[in-house]
C-alpha positions in Angstrom: -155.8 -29.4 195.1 -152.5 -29.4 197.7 -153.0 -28.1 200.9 -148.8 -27.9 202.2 -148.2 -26.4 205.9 -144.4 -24.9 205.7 -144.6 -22.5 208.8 -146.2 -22.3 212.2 -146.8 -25.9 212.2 -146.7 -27.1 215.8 -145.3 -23.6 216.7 -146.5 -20.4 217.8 -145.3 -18.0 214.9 -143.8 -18.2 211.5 -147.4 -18.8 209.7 -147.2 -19.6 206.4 -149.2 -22.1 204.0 -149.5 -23.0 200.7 -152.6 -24.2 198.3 -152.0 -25.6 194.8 -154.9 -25.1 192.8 -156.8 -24.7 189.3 -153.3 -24.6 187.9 -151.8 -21.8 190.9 -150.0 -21.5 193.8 -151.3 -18.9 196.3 -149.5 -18.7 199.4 -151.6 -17.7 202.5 -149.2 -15.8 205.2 -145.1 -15.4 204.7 -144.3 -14.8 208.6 -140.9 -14.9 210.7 -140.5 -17.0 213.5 -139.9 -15.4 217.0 -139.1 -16.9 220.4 -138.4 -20.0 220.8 -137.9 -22.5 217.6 -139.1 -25.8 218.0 -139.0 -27.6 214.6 -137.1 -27.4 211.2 -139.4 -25.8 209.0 -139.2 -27.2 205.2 -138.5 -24.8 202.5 -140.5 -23.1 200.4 -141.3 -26.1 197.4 -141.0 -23.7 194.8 -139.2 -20.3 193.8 -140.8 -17.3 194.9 -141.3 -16.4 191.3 -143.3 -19.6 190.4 -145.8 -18.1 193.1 -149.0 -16.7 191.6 -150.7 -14.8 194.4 -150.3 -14.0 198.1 -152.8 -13.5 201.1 -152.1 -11.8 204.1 -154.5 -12.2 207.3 -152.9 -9.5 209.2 -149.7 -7.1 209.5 -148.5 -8.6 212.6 -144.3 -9.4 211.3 -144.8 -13.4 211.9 -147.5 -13.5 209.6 -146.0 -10.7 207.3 -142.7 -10.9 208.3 -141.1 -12.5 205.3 -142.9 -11.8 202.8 -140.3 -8.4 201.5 -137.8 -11.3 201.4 -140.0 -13.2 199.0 -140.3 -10.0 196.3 -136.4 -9.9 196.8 -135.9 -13.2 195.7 -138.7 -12.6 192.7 -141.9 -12.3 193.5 -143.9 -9.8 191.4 -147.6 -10.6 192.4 -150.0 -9.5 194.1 -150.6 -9.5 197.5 -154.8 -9.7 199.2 -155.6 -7.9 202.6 -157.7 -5.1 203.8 -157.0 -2.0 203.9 -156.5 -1.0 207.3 -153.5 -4.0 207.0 -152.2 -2.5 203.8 -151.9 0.2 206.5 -150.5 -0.9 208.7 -147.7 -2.9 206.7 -146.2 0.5 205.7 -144.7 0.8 209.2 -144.4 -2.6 210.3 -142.6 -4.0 207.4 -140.3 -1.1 206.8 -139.2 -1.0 210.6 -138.7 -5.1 210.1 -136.0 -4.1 207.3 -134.2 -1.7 209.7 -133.8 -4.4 211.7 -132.5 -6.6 209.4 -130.2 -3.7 208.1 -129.1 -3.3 211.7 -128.3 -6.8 212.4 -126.8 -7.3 209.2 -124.3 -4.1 210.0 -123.3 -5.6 213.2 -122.8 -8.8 212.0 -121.1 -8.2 208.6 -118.1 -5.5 211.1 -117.7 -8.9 213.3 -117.3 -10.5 210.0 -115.0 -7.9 208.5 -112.6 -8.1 211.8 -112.7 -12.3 211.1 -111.6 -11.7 207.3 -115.0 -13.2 206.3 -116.9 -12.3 203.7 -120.3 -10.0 204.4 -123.8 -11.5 204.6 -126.8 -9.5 202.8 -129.6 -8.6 205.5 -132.8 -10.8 204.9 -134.1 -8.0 203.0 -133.9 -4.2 202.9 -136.0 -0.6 203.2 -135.9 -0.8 199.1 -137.5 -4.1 199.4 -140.1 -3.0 201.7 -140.7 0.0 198.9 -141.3 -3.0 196.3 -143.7 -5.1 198.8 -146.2 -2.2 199.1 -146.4 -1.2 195.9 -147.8 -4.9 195.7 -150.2 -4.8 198.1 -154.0 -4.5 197.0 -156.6 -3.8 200.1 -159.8 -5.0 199.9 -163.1 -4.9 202.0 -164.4 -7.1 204.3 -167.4 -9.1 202.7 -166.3 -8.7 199.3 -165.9 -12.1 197.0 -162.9 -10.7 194.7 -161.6 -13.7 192.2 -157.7 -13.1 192.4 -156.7 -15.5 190.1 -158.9 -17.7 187.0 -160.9 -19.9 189.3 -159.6 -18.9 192.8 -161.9 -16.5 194.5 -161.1 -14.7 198.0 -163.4 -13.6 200.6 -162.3 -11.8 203.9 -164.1 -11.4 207.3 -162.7 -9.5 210.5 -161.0 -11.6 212.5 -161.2 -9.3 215.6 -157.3 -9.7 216.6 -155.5 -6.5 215.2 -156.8 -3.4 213.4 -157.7 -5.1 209.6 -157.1 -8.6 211.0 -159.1 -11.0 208.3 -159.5 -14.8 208.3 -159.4 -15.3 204.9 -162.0 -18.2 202.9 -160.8 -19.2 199.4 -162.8 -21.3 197.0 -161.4 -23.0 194.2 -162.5 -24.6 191.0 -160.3 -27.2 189.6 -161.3 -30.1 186.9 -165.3 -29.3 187.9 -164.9 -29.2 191.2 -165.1 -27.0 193.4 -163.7 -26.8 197.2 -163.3 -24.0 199.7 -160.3 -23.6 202.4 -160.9 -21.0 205.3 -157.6 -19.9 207.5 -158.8 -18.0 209.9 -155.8 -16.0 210.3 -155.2 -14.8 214.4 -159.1 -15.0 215.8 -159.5 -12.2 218.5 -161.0 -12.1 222.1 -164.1 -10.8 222.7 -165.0 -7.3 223.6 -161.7 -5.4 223.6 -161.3 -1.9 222.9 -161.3 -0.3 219.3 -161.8 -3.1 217.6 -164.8 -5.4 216.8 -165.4 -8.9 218.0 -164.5 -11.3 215.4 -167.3 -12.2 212.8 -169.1 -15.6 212.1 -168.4 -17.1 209.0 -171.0 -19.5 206.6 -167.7 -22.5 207.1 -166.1 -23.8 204.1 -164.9 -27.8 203.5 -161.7 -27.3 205.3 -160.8 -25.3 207.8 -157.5 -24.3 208.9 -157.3 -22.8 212.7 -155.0 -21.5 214.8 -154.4 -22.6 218.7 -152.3 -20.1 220.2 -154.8 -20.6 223.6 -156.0 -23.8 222.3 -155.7 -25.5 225.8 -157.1 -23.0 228.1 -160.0 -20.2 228.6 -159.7 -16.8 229.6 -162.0 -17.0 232.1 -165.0 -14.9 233.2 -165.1 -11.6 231.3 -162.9 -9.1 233.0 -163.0 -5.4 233.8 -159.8 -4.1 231.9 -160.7 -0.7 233.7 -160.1 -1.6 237.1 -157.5 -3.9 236.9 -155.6 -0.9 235.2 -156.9 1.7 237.6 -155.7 -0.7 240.4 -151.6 -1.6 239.2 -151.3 2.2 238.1 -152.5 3.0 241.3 -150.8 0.8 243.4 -147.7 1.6 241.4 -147.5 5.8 241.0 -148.5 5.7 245.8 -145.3 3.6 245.8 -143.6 6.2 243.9 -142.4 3.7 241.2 -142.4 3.4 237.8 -144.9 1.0 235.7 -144.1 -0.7 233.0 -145.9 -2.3 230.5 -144.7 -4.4 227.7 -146.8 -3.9 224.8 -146.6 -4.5 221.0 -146.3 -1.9 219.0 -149.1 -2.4 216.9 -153.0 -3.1 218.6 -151.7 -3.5 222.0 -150.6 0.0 222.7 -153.4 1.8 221.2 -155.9 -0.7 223.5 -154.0 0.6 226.5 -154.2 4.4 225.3 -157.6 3.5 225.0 -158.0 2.2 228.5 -155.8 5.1 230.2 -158.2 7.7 228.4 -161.0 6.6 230.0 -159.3 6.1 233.0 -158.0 9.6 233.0 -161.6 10.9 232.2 -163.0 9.8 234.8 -160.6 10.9 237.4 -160.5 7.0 239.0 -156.4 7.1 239.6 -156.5 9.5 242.8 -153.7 11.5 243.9 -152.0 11.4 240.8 -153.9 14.3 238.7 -152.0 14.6 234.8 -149.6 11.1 235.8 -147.5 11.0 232.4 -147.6 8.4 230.2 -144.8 7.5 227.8 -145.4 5.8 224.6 -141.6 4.8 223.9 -141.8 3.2 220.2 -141.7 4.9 216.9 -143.5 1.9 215.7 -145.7 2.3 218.3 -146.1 6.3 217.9 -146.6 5.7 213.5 -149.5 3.3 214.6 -150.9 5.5 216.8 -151.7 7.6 213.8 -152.8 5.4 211.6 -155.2 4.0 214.1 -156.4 7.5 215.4 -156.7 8.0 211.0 -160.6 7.5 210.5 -160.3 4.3 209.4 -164.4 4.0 209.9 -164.8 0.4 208.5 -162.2 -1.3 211.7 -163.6 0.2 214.7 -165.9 -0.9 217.4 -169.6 0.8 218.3 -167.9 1.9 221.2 -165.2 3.9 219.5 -167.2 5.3 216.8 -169.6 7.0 219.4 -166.4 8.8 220.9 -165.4 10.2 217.7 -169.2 11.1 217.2 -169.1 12.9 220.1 -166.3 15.1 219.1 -163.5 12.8 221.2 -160.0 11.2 220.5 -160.1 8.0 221.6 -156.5 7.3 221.9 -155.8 10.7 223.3 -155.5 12.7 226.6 -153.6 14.8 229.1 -150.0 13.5 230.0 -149.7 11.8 227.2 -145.6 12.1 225.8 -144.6 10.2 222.6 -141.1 9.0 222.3 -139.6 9.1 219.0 -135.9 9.7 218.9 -133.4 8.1 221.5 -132.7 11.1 223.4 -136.6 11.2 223.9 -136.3 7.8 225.1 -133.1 8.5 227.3 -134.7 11.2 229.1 -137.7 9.3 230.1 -135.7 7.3 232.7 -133.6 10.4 233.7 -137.8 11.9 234.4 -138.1 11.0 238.3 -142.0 11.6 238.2 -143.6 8.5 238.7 -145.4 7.3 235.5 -146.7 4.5 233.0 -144.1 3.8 229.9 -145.4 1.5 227.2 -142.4 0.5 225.4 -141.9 -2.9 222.3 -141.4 -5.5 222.5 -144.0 -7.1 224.0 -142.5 -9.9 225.2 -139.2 -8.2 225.9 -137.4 -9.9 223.4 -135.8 -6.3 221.7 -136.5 -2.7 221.8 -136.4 0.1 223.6 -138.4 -1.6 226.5 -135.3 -3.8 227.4 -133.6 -0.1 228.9 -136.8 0.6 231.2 -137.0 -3.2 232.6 -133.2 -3.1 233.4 -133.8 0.7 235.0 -137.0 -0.6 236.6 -136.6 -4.4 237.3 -134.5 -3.8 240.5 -136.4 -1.2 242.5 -139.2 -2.5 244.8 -141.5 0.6 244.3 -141.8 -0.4 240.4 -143.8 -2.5 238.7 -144.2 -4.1 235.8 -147.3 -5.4 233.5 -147.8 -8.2 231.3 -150.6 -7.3 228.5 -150.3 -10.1 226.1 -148.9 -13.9 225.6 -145.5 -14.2 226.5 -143.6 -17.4 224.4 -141.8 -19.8 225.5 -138.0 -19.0 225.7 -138.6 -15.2 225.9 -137.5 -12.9 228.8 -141.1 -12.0 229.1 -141.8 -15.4 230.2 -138.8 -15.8 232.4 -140.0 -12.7 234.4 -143.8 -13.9 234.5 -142.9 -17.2 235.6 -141.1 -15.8 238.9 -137.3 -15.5 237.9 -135.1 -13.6 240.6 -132.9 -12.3 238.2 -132.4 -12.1 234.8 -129.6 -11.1 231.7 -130.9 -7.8 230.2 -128.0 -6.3 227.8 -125.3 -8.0 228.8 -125.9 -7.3 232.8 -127.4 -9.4 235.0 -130.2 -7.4 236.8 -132.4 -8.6 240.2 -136.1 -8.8 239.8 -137.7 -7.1 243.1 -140.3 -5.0 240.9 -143.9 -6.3 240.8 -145.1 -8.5 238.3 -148.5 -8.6 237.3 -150.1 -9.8 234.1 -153.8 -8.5 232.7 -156.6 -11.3 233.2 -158.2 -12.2 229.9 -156.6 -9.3 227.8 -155.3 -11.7 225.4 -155.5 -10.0 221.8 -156.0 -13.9 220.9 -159.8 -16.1 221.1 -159.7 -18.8 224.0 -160.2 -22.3 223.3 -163.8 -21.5 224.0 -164.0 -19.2 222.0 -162.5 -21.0 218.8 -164.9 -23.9 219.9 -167.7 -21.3 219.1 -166.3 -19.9 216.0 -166.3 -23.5 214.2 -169.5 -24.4 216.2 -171.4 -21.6 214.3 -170.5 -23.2 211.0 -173.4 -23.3 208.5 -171.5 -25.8 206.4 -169.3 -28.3 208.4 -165.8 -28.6 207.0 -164.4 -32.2 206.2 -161.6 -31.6 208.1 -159.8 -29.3 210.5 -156.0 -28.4 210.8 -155.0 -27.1 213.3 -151.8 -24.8 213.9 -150.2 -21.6 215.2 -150.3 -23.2 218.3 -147.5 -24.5 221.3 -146.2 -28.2 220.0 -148.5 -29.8 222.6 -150.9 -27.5 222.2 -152.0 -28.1 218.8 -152.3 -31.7 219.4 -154.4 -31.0 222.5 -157.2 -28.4 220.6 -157.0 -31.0 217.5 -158.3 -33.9 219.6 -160.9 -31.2 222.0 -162.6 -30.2 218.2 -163.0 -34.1 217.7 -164.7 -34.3 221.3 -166.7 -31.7 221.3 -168.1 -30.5 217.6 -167.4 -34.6 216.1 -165.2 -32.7 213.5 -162.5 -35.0 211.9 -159.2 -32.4 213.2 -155.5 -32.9 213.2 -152.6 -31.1 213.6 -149.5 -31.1 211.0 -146.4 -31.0 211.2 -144.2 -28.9 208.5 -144.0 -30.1 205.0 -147.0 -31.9 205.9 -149.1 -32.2 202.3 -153.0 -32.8 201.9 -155.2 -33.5 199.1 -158.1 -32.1 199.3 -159.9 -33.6 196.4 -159.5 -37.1 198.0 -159.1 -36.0 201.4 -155.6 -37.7 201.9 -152.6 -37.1 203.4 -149.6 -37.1 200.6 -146.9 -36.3 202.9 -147.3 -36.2 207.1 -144.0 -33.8 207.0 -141.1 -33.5 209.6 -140.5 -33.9 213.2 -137.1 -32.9 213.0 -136.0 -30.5 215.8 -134.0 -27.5 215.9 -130.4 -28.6 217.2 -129.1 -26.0 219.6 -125.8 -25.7 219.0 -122.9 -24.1 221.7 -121.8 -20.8 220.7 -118.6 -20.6 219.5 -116.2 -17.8 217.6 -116.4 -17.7 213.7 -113.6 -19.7 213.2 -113.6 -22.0 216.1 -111.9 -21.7 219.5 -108.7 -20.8 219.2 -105.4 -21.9 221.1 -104.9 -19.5 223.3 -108.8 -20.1 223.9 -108.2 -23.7 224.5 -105.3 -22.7 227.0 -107.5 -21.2 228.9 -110.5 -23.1 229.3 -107.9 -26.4 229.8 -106.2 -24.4 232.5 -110.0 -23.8 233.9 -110.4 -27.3 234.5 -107.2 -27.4 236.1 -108.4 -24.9 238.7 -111.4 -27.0 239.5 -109.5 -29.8 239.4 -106.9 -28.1 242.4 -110.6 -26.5 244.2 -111.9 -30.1 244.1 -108.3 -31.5 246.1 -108.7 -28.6 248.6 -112.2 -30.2 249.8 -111.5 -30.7 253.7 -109.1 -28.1 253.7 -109.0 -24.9 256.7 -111.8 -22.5 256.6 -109.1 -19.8 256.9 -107.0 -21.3 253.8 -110.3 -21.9 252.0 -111.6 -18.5 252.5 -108.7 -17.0 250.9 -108.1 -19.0 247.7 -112.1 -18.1 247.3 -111.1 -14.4 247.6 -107.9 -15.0 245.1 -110.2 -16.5 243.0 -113.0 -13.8 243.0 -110.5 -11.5 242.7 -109.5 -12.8 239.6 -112.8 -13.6 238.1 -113.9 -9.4 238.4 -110.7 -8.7 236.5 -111.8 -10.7 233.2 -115.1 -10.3 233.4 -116.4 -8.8 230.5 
C-alpha cells in the first residue's frame, strides 16, 4: 500500500494524490494550480491509462481541474463523487476548456506570426463531453466498493455544494487499512450549505491547511457586515464590488442579499440592483436553486418549505453575454456587482475593479482567501496602485474583506474535526496548505491531539503497511524566468536596450547639473517615453 503526494504538496491548490493498493491505482483529486507556484510538482508516475479509478472531493477546478486532460491522454475509468459535484462539474469543467481553447487561440496566432508550430490547449469542450460521461455520483454515507477490495465512503465536507472528504479502505495481502482525505473542510454555519460532518477516523489521515495557522475568530454576523458596506457604499453613491467565485461563493451572497432585502435593513436604497456578472456564476445559480434536497442546510430547506427562493429577489439582474456585462458599468445607479474571479486573477471582474478601483465613492469586498501572488492580495494588503489589463489604475476605492466568511475550516476547527476521531489515525499528512503553513498545522496536530503529523513535500511516497517513508520527495522551486520574445531578443531589441543604458549612463554624468538644464532633459525624456509607450 503507496501513499504518493504529486500536487498541493506545501501549496495551496493543484490537489492531487495517489494510493497504490490491492493491485490498483486510484487517484484522489486531479486539480490545476492557481496563483502563485511554489514548488516543482513531480509527474504523474504512471500513464493515465494504467490508472484504475478516480475520486473527486469537490468540483472546485484545482481539485477538478485536470482531470479532462487525464481522459485526453487515456483515461477510461470511472470517476466517484456525489451528485450535487457531478453537477456541478458540467459547468465548471466545460467553462475550464474554453479557457484553455481561448488561451490556446491566442497563443497558437503569436505562434503563427513567429513561424512556430501551434500548441494543443490542455484539453478541450469534447474532452469535457468524455469526463462526464465518466462521472458516477453517489450518496453521502453510502460504502460503494469501486474496485476488488477498495471500498469508498463519502461524508459532506461542508466547503462547496456536494463537497465530500472521501475515506477509502483497502484490503491488500490480509490486511486491511483505511486512508481519509478530507477534501476542502468548510466553516461553520454558512448559508445553504451544512456544517461539515464528523467522521468514525480511519489509520491515516490526509488534511488540508489552507487556514492551518490561524482562527477565524468569534462567530460573525454575515448580515450586518453586508447590510453595513452596501450601505456605506450605495449613500456614497458608489459602486460595490465584490469578488466572488463563481461557484458557492456567489450563491452565499445571493443568499445574504435576500434576506437583507426582505427585511428592508439597507435604507434609502429601496430595489438597489444587484448584478451577478458570470455565466459560470449565473449556470450555478440554477443548479443550486435545482432542488438538490440532500446538500442544503435546515435553514434553507425551511425557505423553500415555506414557498420561498432562497437565492432570489427584487433587483436581481444576471449577466450572461458581454454586452450584458458592458452595460453594467455604462448603468450609473449605484449597486452591488458580484463578478469571478474571486481573487481577481481573470474574468469579467477585472473590467469592474479597473472602472471602480479609482473612484473614492466605490468600494470594493473581499469574500474569500485571496493567494499569495494574486491581484486580490495585492489590493487587500494596501497597494496604491495596481496593473489591471495592461493599465496601471490608482486604488482610492474602499477595501474591506468579510470577517470569518472563509468557505474553508479554521485551524480550530480542523483541530476539532481530527479531535472527534473514534479511531485515531497512525499518522497525519498534512497539505493544501501555504509552504510554511503546512509545516506549522503539522507540528500544532503533534502539540495538541499527540498525533504523529507531517507535512510532504511532492513525490513524497509512504508505505502504509510499514508506516515508512519510501521517498521524502522534492524541494525543488519553481525558477522564475524573465520574459522574453519566442525567439530571443532580437538586435534591433538589443540596440535599444544598450542604447538605454547609455541614457542612464549620460542622466547619471548630469548629477550636479542646473535645475533649469535638468528640468528640461526630464521633459525631453518624458516626452519620449509617452511616445513608445505601449
Amino acid at each position: 500500500m503507496k501513499l504518493t503526494f504529486l500536487g498541493a504538496a506545501h501549496e495551496v491548490t493543484g490537489s492531487c494524490t495517489s494510493l497504490e493498493a490491492a493491485g490498483h491505482r486510484v487517484l484522489i483529486d486531479c486539480g490545476m494550480e492557481q496563483g502563485a507556484d511554489i514548488y516543482e510538482n513531480v509527474d504523474l508516475p504512471v500513464l493515465p491509462g494504467e490508472i484504475d479509478c478516480l475520486v473527486l472531493t469537490h468540483a472546485h477546478i484545482d481539485h477538478a481541474g485536470k482531470i479532462p486532460a487525464l481522459v485526453a491522454n487515456g483515461y477510461t475509468g470511472p470517476i466517484y463523487t456525489s451528485e450535487a459535484t457531478r453537477q456541478l462539474c458540467g459547468i465548471m469543467l466545460m467553462d475550464s476548456a474554453h479557457i484553455q481553447e481561448s488561451e490556446a487561440e491566442w497563443k497558437n496566432r503569436k505562434r503563427r506570426r513567429a513561424g512556430l508550430p501551434e500548441e494543443p490547449p490542455a484539453y478541450t469542450a469534447a474532452d469535457v463531453q468524455k469526463t462526464l460521461a465518466q462521472i458516477i455520483g453517489i450518496n453521502y454515507g453510502e460504502e460503494r466498493e469501486v474496485l476488488p477490495g477498495v471500498a469508498l465512503r463519502l461524508s459532506d465536507a461542508g466547503h462547496l455544494l456536494g463537497s465530500a472528504s472521501a475515506k477509502l479502505t483497502v484490503t491488500e495481502g490480509g490486511e486491511t487499512r483505511s486512508v481519509l482525505f478530507s477534501g476542502d473542510l468548510g466553516n461553520r454555519a454558512r448559508p445553504l450549505i451544512r456544517d461539515p460532518q464528523t467522521v468514525d477516523g480511519a489509520d491515516y489521515v490526509v488534511i488540508e491547511s489552507t487556514y492551518g495557522d490561524r482562527t477565524h475568530g468569534p462567530r460573525a454576523d454575515y448580515v450586518s457586515q453586508l447590510t453595513r458596506v452596501i450601505q456605506e457604499t450605495l449613500d456614497r453613491g458608489g459602486n460595490l464590488i465584490i469578488p466572488a467565485f463563481a461557484v458557492g461563493r456567489t450563491q452565499e451572497f445571493l443568499y445574504l442579499i435576500r434576506e437583507i432585502k426582505e427585511a428592508g435593513l439597507v435604507k434609502g436604497h429601496d430595489g438597489f440592483p444587484v448584478f451577478v456578472d458570470s455565466p459560470l456564476a449565473v449556470e450555478a445559480t440554477r443548479i443550486y436553486d435545482g432542488g438538490l434536497m440532500d446538500f442544503y442546510d435546515e435553514d434553507t430547506l425551511a425557505v423553500l418549505a415555506r414557498g420561498g427562493t432562497p437565492l432570489k429577489f427584487p433587483g436581481l439582474q444576471l449577466s450572461v453575454t458581454s454586452d450584458d456585462s458592458k452595460a453594467i458599468n455604462l448603468d450609473k445607479r449605484p449597486k452591488v456587482i458580484i463578478s469571478s474571479s474571486g481573487m481577481c486573477e481573470a474574468g469579467r471582474i477585472r473590467h469592474h475593479l479597473k472602472y471602480n478601483l479609482w473612484r473614492p465613492e466605490s468600494a470594493v469586498l473581499f469574500v474569500g482567501y485571496q493567494a499569495e501572488g494574486t491581484l486580490g492580495r495585492a489590493l487587500q494588503d494596501g497597494a496604491d496602485s495596481v496593473k489591471i489589463l495592461g493599465d496601471a489604475v490608482a486604488v482610492r476605492a474602499h477595501i474591506e474583506a468579510m470577517d470569518g466568511i472563509s468557505g474553508h475550516a479554521d485551524r480550530d476547527m480542523m483541530l476539532d474535526w481530527l479531535r472527534a476521531f473514534e479511531v485515531k489515525p497512525e499518522k497525519v499528512f498534512v497539505n493544501h496548505g501555504e509552504d510554511t503553513v503546512c509545516d506549522t498545522f503539522a507540528a500544532e496536530i503533534t502539540r495538541q491531539l499527540g498525533l504523529a503529523a507531517e507535512a510532504p513535500y511532492s513525490g513524497a511516497v509512504y508505505d502504509l503497511a510499514a508506516n515508512t517513508c519510501l521517498a521524502p520527495g522534492s524541494r525543488v522551486r519553481v525558477v522564475k524566468k524573465a520574459k522574453t520574445s519566442e525567439r530571443g531578443d532580437s538586435p534591433a531589441y538589443q540596440r535599444l536596450l544598450s542604447a538605454g543604458r547609455r541614457l542612464l549612463s549620460v542622466i547619471e554624468a548630469n548629477r550636479g547639473g542646473a535645475n533649469k538644464d535638468l528640468a528640461r532633459f526630464a521633459s525631453q525624456i518624458q516626452s519620449l517615453c509617452d511616445k513608445w509607450k505601449k
